[in-house]
C-alpha positions in Angstrom: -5.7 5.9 -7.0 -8.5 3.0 -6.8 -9.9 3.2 -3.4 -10.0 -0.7 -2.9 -7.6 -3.2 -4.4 -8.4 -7.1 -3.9 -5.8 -10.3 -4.0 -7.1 -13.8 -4.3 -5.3 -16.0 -1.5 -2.5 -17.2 -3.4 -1.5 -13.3 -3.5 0.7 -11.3 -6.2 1.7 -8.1 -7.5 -0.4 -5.5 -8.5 0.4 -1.9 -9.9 -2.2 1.2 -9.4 -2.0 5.0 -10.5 -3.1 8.0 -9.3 -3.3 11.6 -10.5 -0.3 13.4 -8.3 2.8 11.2 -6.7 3.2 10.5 -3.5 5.6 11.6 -0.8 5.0 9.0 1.6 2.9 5.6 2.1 2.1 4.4 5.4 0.6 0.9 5.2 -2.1 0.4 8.4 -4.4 -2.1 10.3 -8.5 -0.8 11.0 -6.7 -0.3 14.3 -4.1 2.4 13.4 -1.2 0.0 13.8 0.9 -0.5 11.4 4.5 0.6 9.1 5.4 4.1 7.1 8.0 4.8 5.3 11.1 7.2 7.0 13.5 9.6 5.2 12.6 12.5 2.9 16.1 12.1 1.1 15.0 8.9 -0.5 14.0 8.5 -4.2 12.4 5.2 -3.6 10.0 3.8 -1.1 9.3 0.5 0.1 7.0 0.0 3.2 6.3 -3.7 4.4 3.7 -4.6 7.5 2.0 -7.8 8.0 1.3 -9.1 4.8 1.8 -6.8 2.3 4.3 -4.2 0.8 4.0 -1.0 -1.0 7.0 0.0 -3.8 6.9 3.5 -5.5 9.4 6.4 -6.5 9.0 9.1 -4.3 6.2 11.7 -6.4 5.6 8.9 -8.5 2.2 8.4 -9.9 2.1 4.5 -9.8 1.8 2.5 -6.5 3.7 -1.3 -7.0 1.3 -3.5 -4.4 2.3 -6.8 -3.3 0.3 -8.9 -1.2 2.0 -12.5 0.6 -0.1 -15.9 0.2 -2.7 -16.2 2.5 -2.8 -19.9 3.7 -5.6 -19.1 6.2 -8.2 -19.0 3.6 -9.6 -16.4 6.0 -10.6 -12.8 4.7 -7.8 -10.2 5.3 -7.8 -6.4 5.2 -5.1 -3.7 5.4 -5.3 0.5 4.4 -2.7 2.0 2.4 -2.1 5.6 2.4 -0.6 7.7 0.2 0.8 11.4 1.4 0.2 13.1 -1.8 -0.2 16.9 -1.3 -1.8 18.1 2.0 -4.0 14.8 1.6 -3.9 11.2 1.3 -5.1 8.4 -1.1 -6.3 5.9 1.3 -6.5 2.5 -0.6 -8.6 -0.9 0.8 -6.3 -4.4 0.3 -8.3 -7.0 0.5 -7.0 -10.7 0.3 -9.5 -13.5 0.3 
């Protein structure tokens, strides 16, 4: 997985890929706040906080990211992690 991903302000959709699936994405502020996905018996995720929303199959290898328009022309920034293993992918958004 690419450890940063940037969106211009008018935001989109944005697919990444990494070497193992995750199990779980959690989706976080620099603060530790944030949204993570619940319930192993899924087959699909989708985690939405603030901005921005993470879509995968469960232990699959590509990450779907989707980032909201940012009208405040202001720089943005959330972390994505990815449970993959005993470790995590953690992934910069950044949305100008």
């Amino acid at each position: 997985y690419p450890s940063k991903m940037t969106f211009e302000s008018e935001g989109g959709t944005k697919i990444c890929s990494g070497a193992y699936g995750c199990y779980s994405v959690e989706i976080l502020n620099y603060n530790g706040i944030g949204a993570t996905s619940k319930g192993k018996a899924m087959d699909s995720i989708k985690v939405t906080y603030d901005w921005l929303t993470v879509k995968c199959r469960r232990f699959g290898t590509q990450l779907e990211v989707i980032a909201a328009p940012n009208p405040s022309g202001k720089k943005r920034t959330l972390y994505v992690y990815g449970h993959v293993n005993d470790s995590f992918a953690e992934i910069k958004v950044e949305q100008y």
